[in-house]
N, C-alpha and C positions, 0 to 999 in steps of 0.2 A: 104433663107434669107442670105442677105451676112456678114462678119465676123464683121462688123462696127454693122450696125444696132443690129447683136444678143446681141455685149457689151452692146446695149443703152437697153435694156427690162429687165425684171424681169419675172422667169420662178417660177410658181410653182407646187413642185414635188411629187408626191407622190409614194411611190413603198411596195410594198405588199410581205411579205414572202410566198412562195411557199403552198396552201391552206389553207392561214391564217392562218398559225399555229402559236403558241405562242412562240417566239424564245427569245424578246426581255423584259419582263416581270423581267428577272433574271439580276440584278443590272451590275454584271460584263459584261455582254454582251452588256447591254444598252450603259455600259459607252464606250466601245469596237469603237460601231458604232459611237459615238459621237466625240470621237479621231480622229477616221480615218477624218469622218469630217473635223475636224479642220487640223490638217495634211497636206491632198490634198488642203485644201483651202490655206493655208501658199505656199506651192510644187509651187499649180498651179494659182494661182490670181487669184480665183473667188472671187464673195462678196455671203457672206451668211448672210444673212438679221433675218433669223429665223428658227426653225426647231424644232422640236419636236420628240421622237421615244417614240410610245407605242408597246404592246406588240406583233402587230403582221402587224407591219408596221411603216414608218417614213413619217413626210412630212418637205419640206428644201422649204423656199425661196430663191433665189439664182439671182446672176447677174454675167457676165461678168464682166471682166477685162482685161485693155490693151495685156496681154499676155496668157489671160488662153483658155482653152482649150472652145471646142462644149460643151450644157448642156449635151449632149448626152453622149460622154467622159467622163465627172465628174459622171454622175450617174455609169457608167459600174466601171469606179478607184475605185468610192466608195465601190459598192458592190462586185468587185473583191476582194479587200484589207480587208473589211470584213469573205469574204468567208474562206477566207486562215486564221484571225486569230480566228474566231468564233467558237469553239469542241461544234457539233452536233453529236447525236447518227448518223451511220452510217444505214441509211433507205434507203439509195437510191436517197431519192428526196435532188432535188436543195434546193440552202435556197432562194432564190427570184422568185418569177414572172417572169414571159419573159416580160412584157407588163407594165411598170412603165407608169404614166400618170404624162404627162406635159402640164400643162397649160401658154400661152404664156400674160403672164399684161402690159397692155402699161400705165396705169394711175397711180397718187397715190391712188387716192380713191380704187382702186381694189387691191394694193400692200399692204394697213392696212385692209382690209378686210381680205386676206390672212392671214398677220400677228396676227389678231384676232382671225380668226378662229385656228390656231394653236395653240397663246396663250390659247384656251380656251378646245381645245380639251379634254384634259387632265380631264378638271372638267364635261364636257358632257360624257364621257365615266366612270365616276364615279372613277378614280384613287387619286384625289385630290379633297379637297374643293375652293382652289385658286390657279389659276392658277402656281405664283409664286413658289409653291410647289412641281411641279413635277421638281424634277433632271435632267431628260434629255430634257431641253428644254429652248430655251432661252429667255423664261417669267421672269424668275430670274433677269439675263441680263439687261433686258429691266427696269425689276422693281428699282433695285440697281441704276443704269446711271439715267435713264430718271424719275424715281418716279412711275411708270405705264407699266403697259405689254398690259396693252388693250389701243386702242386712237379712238378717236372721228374723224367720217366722214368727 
């Protein structure tokens, strides 16, 4: 895909800590990832659309921007600049997956589906009753600007 068209889509990402283990559950660390986030998105001109981190995994909607980097790039920045500030027990393993999944959305209808399911994640996985709830995720966000974190097809 060349560098034009990847600014025009919307990538959604998910990446998995290294055997699902539970890294991100501990508030400080949540908010850690969420930083970095914002951060590199500032650094590097992505657009991040939505995103959510539970505890043993995150998922980011994300687009391009006239100057920023591959989605490829943003996800490795993120989880480099994580790794370095994150204090895990020293066990040996990585803290992510080798194999993060990106899914490439050309529509809006598939860009609020994504953004639903995120918003919603949080109360399906039983962490929160509404979505607006969970802290690390930008259902708040959405709730506070637009009145709503979930929207209509």
């Amino acid at each position: 895909m060349d560098e034009n068209a990847e600014r025009q889509v919307t990538y959604f990402v998910t990446v998995r800590t290294f055997g699902c283990r539970s890294v991100f559950d501990e508030p400080g660390r949540a908010a850690v990832l969420v930083d970095v986030m914002e951060t590199l998105r500032r650094q590097n001109g992505f657009r991040k659309y939505g995103y959510v981190v539970l505890a043993d995994h995150y998922h980011m909607l994300l687009g391009g921007g006239a100057n920023s980097q591959s989605v490829a790039d943003v996800i490795l920045a993120i989880n480099a600049k994580v790794e370095r500030c994150v204090v895990l027990p020293d066990d040996g393993q990585p803290l992510w997956d080798d194999e993060p999944e990106v899914m490439v959305l050309y529509t809006r209808r598939s860009r609020l589906e994504k953004l639903n399911y995120i918003h919603r994640k949080p109360v399906l996985c039983g962490v929160v009753d509404r979505p607006e709830d969970h802290a690390w995720s930008s259902a708040r966000f959405y709730s506070e600007r637009h009145g709503q974190c979930i929207f209509d097809l």
